[in-house]
HTML snippet that shows the backbone in 3Dmol.js (N, CA, C, O; Angstrom):
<script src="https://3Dmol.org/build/3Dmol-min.js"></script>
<div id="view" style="width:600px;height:400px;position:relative"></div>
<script>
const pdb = `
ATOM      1  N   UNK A   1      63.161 -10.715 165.513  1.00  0.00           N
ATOM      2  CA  UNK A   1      62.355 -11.954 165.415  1.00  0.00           C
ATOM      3  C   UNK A   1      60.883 -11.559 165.272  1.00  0.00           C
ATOM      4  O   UNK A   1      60.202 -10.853 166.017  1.00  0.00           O
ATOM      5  N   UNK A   2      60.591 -12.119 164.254  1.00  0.00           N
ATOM      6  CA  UNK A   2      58.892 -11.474 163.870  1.00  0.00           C
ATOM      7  C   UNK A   2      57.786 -12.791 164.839  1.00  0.00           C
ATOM      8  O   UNK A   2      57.972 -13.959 165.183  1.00  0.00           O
ATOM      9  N   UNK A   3      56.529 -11.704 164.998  1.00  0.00           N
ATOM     10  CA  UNK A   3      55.422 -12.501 166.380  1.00  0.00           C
ATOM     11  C   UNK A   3      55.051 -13.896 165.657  1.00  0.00           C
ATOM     12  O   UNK A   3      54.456 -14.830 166.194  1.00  0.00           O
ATOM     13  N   UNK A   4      55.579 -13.841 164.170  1.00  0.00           N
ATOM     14  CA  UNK A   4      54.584 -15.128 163.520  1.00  0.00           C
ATOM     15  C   UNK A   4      55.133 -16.152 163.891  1.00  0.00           C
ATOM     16  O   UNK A   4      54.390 -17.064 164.253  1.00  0.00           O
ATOM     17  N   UNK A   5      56.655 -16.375 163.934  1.00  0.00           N
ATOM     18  CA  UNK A   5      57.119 -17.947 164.514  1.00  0.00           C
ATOM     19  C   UNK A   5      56.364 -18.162 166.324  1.00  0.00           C
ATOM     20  O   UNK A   5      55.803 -19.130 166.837  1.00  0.00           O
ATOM     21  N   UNK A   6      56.637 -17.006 166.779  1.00  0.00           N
ATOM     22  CA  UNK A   6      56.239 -17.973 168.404  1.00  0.00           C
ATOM     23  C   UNK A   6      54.480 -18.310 168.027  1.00  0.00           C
ATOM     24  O   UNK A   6      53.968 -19.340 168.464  1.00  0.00           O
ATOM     25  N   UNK A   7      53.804 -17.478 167.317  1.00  0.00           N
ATOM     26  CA  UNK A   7      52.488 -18.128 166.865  1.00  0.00           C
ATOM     27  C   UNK A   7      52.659 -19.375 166.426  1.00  0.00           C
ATOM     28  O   UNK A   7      52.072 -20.167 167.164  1.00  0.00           O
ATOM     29  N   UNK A   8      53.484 -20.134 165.104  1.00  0.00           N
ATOM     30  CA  UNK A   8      53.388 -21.037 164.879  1.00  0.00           C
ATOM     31  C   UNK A   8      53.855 -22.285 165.771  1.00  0.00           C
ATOM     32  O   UNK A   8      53.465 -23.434 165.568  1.00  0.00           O
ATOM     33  N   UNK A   9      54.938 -21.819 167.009  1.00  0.00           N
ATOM     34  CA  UNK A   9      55.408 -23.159 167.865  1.00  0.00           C
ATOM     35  C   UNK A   9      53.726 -23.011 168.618  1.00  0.00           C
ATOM     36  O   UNK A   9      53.225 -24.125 168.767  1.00  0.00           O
ATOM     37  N   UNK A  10      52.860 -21.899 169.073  1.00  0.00           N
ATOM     38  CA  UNK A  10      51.815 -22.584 169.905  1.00  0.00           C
ATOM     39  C   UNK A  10      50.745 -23.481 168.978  1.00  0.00           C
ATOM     40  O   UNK A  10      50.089 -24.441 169.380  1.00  0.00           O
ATOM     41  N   UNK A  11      50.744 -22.933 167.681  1.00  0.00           N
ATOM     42  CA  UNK A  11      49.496 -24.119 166.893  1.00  0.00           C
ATOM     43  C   UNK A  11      50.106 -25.397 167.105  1.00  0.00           C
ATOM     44  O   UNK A  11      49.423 -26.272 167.638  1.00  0.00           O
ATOM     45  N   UNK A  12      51.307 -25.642 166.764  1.00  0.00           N
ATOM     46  CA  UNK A  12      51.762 -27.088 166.175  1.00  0.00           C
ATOM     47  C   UNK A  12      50.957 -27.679 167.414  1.00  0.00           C
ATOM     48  O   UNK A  12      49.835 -28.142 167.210  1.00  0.00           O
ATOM     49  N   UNK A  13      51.547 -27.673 168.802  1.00  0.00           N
ATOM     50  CA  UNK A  13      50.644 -28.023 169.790  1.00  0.00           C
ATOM     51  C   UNK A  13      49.597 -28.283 169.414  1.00  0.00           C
ATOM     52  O   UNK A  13      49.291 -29.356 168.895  1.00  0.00           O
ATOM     53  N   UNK A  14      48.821 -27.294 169.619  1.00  0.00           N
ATOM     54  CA  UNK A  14      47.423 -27.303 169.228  1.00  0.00           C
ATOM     55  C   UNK A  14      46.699 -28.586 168.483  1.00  0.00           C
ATOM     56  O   UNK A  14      45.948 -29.444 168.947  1.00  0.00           O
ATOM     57  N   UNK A  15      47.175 -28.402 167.251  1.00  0.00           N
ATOM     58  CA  UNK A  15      47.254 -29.343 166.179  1.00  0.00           C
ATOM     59  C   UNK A  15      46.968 -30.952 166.511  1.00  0.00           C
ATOM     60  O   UNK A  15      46.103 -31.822 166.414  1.00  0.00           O
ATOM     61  N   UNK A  16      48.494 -30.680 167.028  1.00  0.00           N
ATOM     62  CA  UNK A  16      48.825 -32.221 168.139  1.00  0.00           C
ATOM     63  C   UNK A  16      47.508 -32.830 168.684  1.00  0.00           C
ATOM     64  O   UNK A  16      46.968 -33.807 168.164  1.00  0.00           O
ATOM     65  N   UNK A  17      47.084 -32.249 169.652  1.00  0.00           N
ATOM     66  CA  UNK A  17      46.078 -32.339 170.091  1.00  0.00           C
ATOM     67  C   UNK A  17      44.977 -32.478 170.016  1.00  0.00           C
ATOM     68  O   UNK A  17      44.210 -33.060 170.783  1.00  0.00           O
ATOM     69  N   UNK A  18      44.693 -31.683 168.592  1.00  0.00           N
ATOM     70  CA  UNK A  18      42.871 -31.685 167.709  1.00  0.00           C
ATOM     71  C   UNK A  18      43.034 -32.879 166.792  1.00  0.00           C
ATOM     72  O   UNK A  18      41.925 -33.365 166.571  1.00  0.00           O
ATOM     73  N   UNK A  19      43.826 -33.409 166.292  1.00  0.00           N
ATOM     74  CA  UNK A  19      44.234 -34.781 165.393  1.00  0.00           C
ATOM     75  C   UNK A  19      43.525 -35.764 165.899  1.00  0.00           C
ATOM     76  O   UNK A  19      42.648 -36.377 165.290  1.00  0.00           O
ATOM     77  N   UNK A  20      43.944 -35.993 167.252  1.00  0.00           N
ATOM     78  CA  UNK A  20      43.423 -37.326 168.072  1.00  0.00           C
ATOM     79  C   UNK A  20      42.179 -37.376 168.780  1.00  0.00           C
ATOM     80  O   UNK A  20      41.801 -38.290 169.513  1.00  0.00           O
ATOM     81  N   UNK A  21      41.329 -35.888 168.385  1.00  0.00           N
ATOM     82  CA  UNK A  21      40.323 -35.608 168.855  1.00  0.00           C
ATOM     83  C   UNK A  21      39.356 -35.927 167.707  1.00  0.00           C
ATOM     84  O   UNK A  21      38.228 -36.390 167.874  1.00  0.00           O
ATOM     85  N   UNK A  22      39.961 -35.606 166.425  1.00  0.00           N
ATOM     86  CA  UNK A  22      39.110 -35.935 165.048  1.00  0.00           C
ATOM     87  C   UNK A  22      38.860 -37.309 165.162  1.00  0.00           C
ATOM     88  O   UNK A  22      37.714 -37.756 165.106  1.00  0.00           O
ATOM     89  N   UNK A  23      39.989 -38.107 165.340  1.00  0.00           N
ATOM     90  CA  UNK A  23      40.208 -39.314 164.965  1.00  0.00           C
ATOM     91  C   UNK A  23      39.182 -40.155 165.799  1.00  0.00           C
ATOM     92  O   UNK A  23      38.481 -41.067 165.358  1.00  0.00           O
ATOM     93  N   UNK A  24      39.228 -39.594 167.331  1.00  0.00           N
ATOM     94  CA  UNK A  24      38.035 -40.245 168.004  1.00  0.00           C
ATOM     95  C   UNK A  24      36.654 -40.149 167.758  1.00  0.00           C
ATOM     96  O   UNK A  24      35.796 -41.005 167.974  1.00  0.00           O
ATOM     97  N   UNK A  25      36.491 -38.719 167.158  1.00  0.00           N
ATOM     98  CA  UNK A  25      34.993 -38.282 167.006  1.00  0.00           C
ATOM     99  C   UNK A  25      34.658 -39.010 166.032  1.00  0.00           C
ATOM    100  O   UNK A  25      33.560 -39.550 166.170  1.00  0.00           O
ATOM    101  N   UNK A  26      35.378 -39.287 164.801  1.00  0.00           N
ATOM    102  CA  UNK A  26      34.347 -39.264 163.709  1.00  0.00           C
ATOM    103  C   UNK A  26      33.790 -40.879 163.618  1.00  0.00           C
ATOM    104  O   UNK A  26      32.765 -41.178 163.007  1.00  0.00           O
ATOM    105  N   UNK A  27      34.694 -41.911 164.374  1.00  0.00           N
ATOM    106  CA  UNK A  27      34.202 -42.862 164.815  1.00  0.00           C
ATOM    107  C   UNK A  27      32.798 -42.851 165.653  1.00  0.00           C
ATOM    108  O   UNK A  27      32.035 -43.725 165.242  1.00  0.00           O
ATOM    109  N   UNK A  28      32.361 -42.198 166.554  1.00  0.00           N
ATOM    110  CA  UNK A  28      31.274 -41.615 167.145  1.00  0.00           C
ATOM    111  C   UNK A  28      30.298 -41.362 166.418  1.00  0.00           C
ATOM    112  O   UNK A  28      29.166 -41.804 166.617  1.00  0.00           O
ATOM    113  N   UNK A  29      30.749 -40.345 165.150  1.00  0.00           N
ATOM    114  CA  UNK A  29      29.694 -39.998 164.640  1.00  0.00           C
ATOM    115  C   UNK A  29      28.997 -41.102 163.318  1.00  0.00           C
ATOM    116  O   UNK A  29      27.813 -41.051 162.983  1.00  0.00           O
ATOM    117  N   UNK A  30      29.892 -41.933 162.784  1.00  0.00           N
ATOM    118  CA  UNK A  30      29.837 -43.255 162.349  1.00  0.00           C
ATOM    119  C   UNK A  30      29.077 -44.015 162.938  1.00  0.00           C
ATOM    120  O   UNK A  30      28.401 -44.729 162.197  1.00  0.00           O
ATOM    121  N   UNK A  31      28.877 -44.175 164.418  1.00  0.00           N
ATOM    122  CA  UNK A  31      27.956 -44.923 165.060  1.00  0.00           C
ATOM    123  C   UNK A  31      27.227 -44.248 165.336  1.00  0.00           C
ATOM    124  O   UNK A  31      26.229 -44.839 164.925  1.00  0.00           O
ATOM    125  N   UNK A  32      26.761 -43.048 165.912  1.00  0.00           N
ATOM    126  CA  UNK A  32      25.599 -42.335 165.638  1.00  0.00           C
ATOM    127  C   UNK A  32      24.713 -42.302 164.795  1.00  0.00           C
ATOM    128  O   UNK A  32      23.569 -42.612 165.127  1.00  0.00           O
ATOM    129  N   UNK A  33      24.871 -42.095 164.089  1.00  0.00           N
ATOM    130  CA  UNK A  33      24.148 -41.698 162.983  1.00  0.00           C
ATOM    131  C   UNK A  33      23.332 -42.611 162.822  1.00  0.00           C
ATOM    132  O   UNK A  33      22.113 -42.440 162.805  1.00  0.00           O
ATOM    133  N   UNK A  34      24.263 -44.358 162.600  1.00  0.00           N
ATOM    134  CA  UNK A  34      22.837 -45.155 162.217  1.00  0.00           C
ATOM    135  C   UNK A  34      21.780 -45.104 163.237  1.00  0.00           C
ATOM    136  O   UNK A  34      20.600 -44.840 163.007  1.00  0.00           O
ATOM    137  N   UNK A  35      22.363 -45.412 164.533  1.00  0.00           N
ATOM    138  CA  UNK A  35      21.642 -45.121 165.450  1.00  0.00           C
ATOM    139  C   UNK A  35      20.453 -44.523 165.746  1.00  0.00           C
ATOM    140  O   UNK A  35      19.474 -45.206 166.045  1.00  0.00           O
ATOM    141  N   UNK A  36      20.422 -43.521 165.707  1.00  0.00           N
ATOM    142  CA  UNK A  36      19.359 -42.277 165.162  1.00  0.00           C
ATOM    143  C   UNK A  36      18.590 -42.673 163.832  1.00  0.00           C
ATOM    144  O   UNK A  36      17.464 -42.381 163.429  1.00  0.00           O
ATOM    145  N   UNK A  37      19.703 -43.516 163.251  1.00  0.00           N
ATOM    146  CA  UNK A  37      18.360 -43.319 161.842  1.00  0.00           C
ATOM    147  C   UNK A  37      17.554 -44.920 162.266  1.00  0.00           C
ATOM    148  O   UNK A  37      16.519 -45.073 161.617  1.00  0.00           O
ATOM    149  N   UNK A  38      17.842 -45.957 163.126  1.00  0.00           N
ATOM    150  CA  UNK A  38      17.381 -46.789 163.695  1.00  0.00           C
ATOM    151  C   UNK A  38      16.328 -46.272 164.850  1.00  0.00           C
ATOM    152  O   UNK A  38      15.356 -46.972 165.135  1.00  0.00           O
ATOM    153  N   UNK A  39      16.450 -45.641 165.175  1.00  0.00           N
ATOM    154  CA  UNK A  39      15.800 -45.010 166.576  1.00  0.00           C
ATOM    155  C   UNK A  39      14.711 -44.608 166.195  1.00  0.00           C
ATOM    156  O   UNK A  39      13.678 -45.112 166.636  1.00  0.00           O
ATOM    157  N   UNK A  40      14.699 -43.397 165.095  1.00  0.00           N
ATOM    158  CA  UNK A  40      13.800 -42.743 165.011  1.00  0.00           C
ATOM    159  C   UNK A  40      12.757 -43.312 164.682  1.00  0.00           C
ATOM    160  O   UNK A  40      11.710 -43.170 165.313  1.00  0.00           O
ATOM    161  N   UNK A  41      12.912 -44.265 163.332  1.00  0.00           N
ATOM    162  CA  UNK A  41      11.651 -45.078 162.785  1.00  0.00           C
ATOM    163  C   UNK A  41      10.649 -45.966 163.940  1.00  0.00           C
ATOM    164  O   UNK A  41       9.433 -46.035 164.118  1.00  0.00           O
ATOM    165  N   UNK A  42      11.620 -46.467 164.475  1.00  0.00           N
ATOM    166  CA  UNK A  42      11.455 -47.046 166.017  1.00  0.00           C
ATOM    167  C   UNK A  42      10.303 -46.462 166.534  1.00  0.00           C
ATOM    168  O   UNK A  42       9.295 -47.160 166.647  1.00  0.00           O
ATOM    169  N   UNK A  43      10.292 -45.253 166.877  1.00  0.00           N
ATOM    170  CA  UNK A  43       9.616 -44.837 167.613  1.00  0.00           C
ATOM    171  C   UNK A  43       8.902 -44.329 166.971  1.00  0.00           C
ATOM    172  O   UNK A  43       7.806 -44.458 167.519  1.00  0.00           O
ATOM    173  N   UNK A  44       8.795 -43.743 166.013  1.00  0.00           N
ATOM    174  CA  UNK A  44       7.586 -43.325 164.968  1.00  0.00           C
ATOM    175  C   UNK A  44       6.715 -44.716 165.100  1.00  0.00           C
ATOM    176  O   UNK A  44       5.609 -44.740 165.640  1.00  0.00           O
ATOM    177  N   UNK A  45       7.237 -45.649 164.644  1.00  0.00           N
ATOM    178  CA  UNK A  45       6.328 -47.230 164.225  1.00  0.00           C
ATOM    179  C   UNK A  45       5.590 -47.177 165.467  1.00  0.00           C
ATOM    180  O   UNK A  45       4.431 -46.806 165.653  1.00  0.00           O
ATOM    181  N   UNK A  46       6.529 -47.647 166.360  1.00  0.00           N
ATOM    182  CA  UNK A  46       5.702 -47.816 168.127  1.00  0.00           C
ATOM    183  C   UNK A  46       4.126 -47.002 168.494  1.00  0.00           C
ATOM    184  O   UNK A  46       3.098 -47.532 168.917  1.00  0.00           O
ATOM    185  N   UNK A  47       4.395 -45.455 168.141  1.00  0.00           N
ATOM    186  CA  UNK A  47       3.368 -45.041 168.365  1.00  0.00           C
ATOM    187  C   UNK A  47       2.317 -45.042 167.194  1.00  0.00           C
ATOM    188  O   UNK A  47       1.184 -44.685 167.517  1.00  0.00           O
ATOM    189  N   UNK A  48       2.424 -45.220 166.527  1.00  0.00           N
ATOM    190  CA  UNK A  48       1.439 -45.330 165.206  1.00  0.00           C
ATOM    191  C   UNK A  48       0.976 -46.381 165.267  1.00  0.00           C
ATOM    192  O   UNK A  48      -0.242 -46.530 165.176  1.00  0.00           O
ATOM    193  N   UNK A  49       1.688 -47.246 165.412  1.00  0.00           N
ATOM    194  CA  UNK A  49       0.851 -49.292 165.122  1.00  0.00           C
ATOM    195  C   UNK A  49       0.027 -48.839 166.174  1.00  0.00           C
ATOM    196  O   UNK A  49      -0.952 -48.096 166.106  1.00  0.00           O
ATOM    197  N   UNK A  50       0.686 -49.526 167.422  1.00  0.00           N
ATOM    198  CA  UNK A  50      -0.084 -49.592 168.548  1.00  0.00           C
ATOM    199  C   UNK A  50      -0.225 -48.282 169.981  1.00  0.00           C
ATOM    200  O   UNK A  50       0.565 -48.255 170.924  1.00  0.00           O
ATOM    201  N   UNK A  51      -1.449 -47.272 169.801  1.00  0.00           N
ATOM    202  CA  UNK A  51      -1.305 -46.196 170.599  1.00  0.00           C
ATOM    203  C   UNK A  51      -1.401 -46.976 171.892  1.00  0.00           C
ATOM    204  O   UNK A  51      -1.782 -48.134 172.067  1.00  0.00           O
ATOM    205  N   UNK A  52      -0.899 -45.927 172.898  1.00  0.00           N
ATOM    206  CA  UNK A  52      -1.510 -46.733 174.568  1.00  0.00           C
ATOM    207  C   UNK A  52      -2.386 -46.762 174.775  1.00  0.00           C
ATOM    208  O   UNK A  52      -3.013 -45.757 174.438  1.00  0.00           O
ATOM    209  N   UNK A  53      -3.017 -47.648 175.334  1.00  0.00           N
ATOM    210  CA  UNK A  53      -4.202 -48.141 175.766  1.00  0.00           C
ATOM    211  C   UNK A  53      -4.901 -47.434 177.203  1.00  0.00           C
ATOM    212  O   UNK A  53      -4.089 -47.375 178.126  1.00  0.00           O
ATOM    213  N   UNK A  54      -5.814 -47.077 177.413  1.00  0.00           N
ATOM    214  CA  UNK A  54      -5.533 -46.389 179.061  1.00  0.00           C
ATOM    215  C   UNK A  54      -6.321 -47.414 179.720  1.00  0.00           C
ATOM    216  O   UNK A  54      -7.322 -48.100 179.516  1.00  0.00           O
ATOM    217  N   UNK A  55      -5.070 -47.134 180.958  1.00  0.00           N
ATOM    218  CA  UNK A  55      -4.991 -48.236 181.762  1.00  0.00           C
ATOM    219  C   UNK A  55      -6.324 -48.549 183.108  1.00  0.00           C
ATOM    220  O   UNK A  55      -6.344 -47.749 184.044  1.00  0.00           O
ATOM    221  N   UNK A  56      -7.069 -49.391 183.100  1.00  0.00           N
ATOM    222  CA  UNK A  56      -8.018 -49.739 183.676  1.00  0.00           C
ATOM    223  C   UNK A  56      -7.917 -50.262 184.768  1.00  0.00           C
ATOM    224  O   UNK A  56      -8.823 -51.096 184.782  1.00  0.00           O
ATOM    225  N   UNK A  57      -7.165 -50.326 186.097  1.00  0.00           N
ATOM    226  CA  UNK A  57      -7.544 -51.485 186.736  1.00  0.00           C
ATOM    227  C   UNK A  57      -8.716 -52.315 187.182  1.00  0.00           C
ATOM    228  O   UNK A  57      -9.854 -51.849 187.250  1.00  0.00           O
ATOM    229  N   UNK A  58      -8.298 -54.005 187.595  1.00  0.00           N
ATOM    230  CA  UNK A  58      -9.551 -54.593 187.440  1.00  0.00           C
ATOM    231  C   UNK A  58      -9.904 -53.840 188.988  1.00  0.00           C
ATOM    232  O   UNK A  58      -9.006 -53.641 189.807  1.00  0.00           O
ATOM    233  N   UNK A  59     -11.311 -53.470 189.235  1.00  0.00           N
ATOM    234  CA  UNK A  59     -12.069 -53.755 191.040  1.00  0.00           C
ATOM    235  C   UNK A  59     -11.299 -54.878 191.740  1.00  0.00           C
ATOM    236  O   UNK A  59     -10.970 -55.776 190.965  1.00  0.00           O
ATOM    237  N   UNK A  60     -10.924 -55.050 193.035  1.00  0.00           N
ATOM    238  CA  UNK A  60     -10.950 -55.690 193.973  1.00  0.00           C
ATOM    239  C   UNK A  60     -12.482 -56.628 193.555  1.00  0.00           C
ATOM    240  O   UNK A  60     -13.379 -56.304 192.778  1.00  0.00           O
ATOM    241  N   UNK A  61     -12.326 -58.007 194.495  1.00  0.00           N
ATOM    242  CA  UNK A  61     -13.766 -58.152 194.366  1.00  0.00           C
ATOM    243  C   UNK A  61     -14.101 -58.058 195.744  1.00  0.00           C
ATOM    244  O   UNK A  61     -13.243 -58.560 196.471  1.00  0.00           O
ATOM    245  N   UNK A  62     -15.341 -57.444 196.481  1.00  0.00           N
ATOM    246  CA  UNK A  62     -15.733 -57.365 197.769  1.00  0.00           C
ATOM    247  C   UNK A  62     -15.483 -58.006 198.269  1.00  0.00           C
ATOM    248  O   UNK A  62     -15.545 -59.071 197.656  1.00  0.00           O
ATOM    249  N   UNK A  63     -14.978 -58.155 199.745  1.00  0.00           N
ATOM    250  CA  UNK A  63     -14.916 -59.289 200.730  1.00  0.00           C
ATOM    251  C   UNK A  63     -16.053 -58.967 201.713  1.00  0.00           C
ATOM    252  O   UNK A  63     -16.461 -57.921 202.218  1.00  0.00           O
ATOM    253  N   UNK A  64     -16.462 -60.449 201.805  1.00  0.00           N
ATOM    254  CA  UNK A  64     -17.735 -60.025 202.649  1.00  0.00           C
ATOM    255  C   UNK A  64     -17.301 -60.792 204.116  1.00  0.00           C
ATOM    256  O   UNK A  64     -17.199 -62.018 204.085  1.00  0.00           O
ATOM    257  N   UNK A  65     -17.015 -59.984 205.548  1.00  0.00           N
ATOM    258  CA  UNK A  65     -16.958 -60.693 206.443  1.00  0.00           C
ATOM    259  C   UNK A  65     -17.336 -61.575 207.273  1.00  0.00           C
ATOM    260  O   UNK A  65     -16.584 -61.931 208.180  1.00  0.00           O
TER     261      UNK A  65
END
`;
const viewer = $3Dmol.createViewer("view");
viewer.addModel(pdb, "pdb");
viewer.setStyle({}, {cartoon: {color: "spectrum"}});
viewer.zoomTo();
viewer.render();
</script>
């Protein structure tokens, strides 16, 4: 009996297994993607329109007792 059949009963497994792993990912990466390409502009725009402002608070006004 040659080593290549017990090689091929462990892929089929294998196989089995990476199928339903494709099948989930590439859905993922389908929604990713726009994502990211939504995101990024996002945040490019944000900081370009309007930079932050630095923040001032107003004084208390004195209390006089």
């Amino acid at each position: 009996m040659t080593p290549v059949i017990p090689g091929f009963i462990l892929v089929i497994p294998a196989f089995i297994l990476v199928i339903p792993a494709f099948i989930l990912v590439i859905p993922a990466f389908i929604l990713v993607i726009p994502a990211f390409i939504l995101v990024i502009p996002a945040k490019a725009g944000i900081h370009n329109d309007s930079p932050p402002e630095p923040y001032c608070p107003v004084p208390p006004w004195p209390r006089h007792p």
